[in-house]
N, C-alpha and C positions, 0 to 999 in steps of 0.2 A: 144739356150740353151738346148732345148728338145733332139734336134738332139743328141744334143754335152753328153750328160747324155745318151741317148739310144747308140750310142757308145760305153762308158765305161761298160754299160750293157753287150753288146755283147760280147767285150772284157772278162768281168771279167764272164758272166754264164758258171760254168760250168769249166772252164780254170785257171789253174796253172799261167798262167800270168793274172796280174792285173794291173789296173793304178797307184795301192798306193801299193806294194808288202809287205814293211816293215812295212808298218801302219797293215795289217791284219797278218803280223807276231807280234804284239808287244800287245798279248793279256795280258803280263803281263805288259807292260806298257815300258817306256823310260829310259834308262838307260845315266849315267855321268851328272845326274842334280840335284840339291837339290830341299826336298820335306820340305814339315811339318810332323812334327812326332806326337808330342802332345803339350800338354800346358804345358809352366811351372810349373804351381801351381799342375799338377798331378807330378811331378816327386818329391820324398820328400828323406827320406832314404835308402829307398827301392826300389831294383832295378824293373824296369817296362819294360816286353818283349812285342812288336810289331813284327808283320808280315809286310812288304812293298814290295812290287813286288816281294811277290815270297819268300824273304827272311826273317831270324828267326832274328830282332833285341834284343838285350839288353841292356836299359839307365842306367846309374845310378850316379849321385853327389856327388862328393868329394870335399870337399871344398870349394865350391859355385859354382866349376865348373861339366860341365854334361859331359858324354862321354859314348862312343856306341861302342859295340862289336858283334860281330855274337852271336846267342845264340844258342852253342852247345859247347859242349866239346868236340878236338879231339881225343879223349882215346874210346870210348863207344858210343858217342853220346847224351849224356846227356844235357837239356837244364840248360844254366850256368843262368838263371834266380831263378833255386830253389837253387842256394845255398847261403855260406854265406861269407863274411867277420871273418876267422878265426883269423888273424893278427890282433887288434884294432890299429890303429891310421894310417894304410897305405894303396894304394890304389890298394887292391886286392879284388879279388873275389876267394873261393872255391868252386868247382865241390861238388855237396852232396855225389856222386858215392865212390868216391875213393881220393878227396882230390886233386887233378889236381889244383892250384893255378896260378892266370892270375896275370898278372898286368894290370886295366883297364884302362891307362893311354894311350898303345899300344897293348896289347893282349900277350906280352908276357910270357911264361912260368916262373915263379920263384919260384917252389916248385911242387913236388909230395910229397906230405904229407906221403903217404901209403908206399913210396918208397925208403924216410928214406930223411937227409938234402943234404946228396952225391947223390944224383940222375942223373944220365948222360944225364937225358932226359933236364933240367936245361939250357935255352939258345938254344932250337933245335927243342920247337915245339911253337908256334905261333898260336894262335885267329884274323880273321880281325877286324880291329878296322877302324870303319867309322869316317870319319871327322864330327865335330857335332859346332854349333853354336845354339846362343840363344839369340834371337833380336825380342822384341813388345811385350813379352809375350808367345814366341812360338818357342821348341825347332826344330832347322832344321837340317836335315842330310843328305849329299850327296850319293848316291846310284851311285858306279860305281869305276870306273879303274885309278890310277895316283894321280896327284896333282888338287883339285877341282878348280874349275874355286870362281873368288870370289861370294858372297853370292851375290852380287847388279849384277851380271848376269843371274841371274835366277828370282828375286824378285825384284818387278817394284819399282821405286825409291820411290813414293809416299807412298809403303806401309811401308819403315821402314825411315821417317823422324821423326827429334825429336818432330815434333808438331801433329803429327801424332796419332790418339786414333784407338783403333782396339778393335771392339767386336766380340767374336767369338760362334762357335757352332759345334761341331763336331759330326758326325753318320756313324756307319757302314753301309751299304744297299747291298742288292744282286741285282745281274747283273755287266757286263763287265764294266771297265772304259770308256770305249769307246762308250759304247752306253749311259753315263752319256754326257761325255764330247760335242756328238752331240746335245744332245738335250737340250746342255743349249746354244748350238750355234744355232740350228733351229730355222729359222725366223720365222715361220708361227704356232710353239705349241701354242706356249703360246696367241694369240689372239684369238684360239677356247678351249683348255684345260682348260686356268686357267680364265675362263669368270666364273666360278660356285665358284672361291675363294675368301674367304672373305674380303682379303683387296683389290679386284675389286669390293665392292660394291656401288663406286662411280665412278668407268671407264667406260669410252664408247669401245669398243674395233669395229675395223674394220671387216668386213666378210671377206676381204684375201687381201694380198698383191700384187698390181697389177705387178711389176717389180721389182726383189731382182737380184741385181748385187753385187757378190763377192768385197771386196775390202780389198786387203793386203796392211796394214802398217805397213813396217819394220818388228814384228816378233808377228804381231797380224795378225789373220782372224777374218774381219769383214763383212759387207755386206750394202750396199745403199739400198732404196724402197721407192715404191709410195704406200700408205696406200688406200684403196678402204673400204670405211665406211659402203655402202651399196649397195645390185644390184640385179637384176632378172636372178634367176636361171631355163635355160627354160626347159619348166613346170611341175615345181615343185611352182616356188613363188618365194616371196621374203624373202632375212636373212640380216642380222635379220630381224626377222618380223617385232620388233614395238621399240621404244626406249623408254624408262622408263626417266621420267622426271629428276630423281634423279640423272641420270650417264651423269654428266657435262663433267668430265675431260676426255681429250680425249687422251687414252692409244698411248704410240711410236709417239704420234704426232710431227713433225718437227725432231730437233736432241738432244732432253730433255735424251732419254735412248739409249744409243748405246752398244751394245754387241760387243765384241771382246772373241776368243780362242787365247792360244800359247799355246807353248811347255812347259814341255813335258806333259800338261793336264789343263791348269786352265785357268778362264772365267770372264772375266771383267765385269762387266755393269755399267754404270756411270748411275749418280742421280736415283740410287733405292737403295728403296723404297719411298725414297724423296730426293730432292734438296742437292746438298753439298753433299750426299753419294753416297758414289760407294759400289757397292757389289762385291766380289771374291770369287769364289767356286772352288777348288782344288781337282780332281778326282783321289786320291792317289789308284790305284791296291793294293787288298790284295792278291788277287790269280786272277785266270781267271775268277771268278762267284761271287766276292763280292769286292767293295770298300769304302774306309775309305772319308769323304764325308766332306772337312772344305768349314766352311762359316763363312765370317768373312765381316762384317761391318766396312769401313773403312770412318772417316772424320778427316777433317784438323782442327782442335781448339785447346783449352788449356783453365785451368782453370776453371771458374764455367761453361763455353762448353762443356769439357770436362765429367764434371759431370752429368749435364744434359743428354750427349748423352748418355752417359751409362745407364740412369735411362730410357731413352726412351726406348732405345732398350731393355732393361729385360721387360719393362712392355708391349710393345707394338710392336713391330718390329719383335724378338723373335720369337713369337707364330704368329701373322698376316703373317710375308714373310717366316721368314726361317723355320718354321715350316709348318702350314696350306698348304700356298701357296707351298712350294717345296714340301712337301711329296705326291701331286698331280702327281711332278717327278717322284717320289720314285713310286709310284704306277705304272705308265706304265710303267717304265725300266724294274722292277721286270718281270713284263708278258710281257715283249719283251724277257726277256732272254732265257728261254727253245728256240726259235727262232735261235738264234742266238747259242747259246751253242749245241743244239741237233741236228737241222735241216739244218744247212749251211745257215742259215741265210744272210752270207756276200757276198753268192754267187747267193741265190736265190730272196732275197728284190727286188722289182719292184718300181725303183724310181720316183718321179715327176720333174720338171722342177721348183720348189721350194728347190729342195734339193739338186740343182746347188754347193748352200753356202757350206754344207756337202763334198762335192767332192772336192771342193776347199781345202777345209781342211785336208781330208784325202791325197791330193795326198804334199799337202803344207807337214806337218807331215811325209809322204814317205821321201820325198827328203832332208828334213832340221834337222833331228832328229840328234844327235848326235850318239848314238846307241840305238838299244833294247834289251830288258832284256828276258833274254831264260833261260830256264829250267836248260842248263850249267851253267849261273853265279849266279842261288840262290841257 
């Protein structure tokens, strides 16, 4: 594996060819997949603009139903989120500029206000309008070219079943998607990183993992290992040093938490932060140096289950995992960025034979992505 990683080194220092070409092209991320945009309960009268890989969105609900248009005008360039609905009872949007009237139904033109009701422009100029769906609680919209693939192509089955509860958390953070998306897939952070957070104050966590073997299933990157608890590092000593009576539970042991990544960015982890739950973090690009960051808690019940989980998770899940614990994330991403962003980061990183999993991923992503998203299509 060493070997095989000092390879790709040499290959990719310095050199215009790499082993994953399209992955270190695709800083703004994967294009022809659907994403999550926002929550339901944010989208209300009012139209609500997002940025997604690069691009200027605009939601907005008409009749219980949502729909998404580029946000621009193409008269001037004016973002069609500040303007208004002059027409009341139909489903337009006006430009505040000059009165440019869409239809947000398709983006098509049906009025220049300024221009009088004869306006020739009428039928000749066009807004994109994104295909948009709205399933769990959570508006989604496909980013890309043609007729979208269905929505259960992109979003694992389990996440939108009718018994299905989903608690969510959404944050913006700076640094690449990319360097989110590996480090919720690196084997080996989180048994030295997150040893100082609070909901490990009853984990045992290993000193390092003796063998991490890559393992693709179907359209997931996962990875096997043998857990090493403790050992002598020569001479220096031993790490950990001592174990604290208290930390019974023995972190990653057996196959209780498995991590998975796919396309085009989001991270599985099954029974965390406890049993029956799976986690899923979606590393949506806002541009090259910031992304939009879902976490969403997901378990199968119904009912007074139901209710429960949701009460767990605001009081205690919340703030214990997806806060505390991930914004330990949030923290080294940020200071990997300038890295990455200023200094060639992707050319000059010195990898270890732990970060096998990573490569795997990156070249998996090269080869499997549907397309990338360039400067040209936002």
């Amino acid at each position: 594996m060493e070997r095989m990683i000092e390879k790709e080194q040499e290959r990719s220092g310095g050199s215009k060819k790499t082993p994953w070409p399209r992955y270190e092209a695709a800083a703004l991320g994967f294009r022809n997949y659907w994403y999550p945009a926002l929550l339901s309960r944010r989208l209300g009268r009012k139209p609500v603009s997002l940025r997604m890989l690069g691009e200027d969105l605009v939601f907005f609900r008409y009749e219980g139903k949502v729909y998404a248009l580029q946000d621009l005008c193409p008269h001037r360039g004016m973002p069609l989120s500040q303007g208004k609905c002059e027409f009341p009872g139909t489903p337009t949007i006006s430009c505040c500029y000059h009165g440019w009237t869409f239809d947000i139904t398709n983006g098509q033109l049906v009025a220049a206000i300024t221009d009088g009701p004869d306006s020739p422009l009428i039928g000749k100029v066009q807004v994109h309008s994104y295909p948009v769906e709205e399933r769990k609680g959570v508006i989604w919209v496909y980013i890309g070219n043609g007729e979208p693939v269905p929505l259960e192509e992109d979003v694992p089955e389990v996440f939108l079943q009718p018994d299905t509860v989903v608690a969510s958390r959404i944050t913006v953070r700076k640094g690449n998607w990319r360097l989110a998306a590996e480090n919720g897939l690196d084997p080996v952070h989180a048994t030295y990183l997150h040893r100082t957070a609070w909901v490990s104050f009853l984990l045992s966590f290993p000193a390092w993992r003796g063998r991490v073997v890559p393992d693709i299933d179907g359209r997931w990157v996962g990875y096997k290992d043998d857990l090493v608890w403790e050992c002598e590092y020569p001479g220096l000593g031993r790490f950990p040093r001592s174990r604290r009576w208290w930390k019974r539970i023995p972190f990653g042991a057996g196959d209780t938490i498995v991590v998975h990544l796919r396309l085009p960015g989001f991270l599985r982890v099954t029974n965390w932060p406890r049993l029956e739950t799976d986690h899923y973090e979606w590393y949506e690009p806002i541009d090259e140096h910031q992304y939009r960051y879902f976490q969403f808690k997901v378990r199968r019940t119904s009912g007074l289950g139901a209710l429960w989980f949701r009460i767990e998770y605001q009081l205690l899940w919340r703030w214990l995992a997806d806060k505390q614990f991930n914004d330990q994330d949030k923290w080294v991403i940020a200071l990997m960025e300038p890295f990455y962003a200023e200094r060639a980061g992707w050319n000059k990183e010195r990898l270890f034979r732990q970060d096998v999993v990573l490569t795997t991923w990156r070249k998996f992503a090269s080869e499997n992505a549907r397309a990338v998203q360039d400067r040209c299509t936002s």
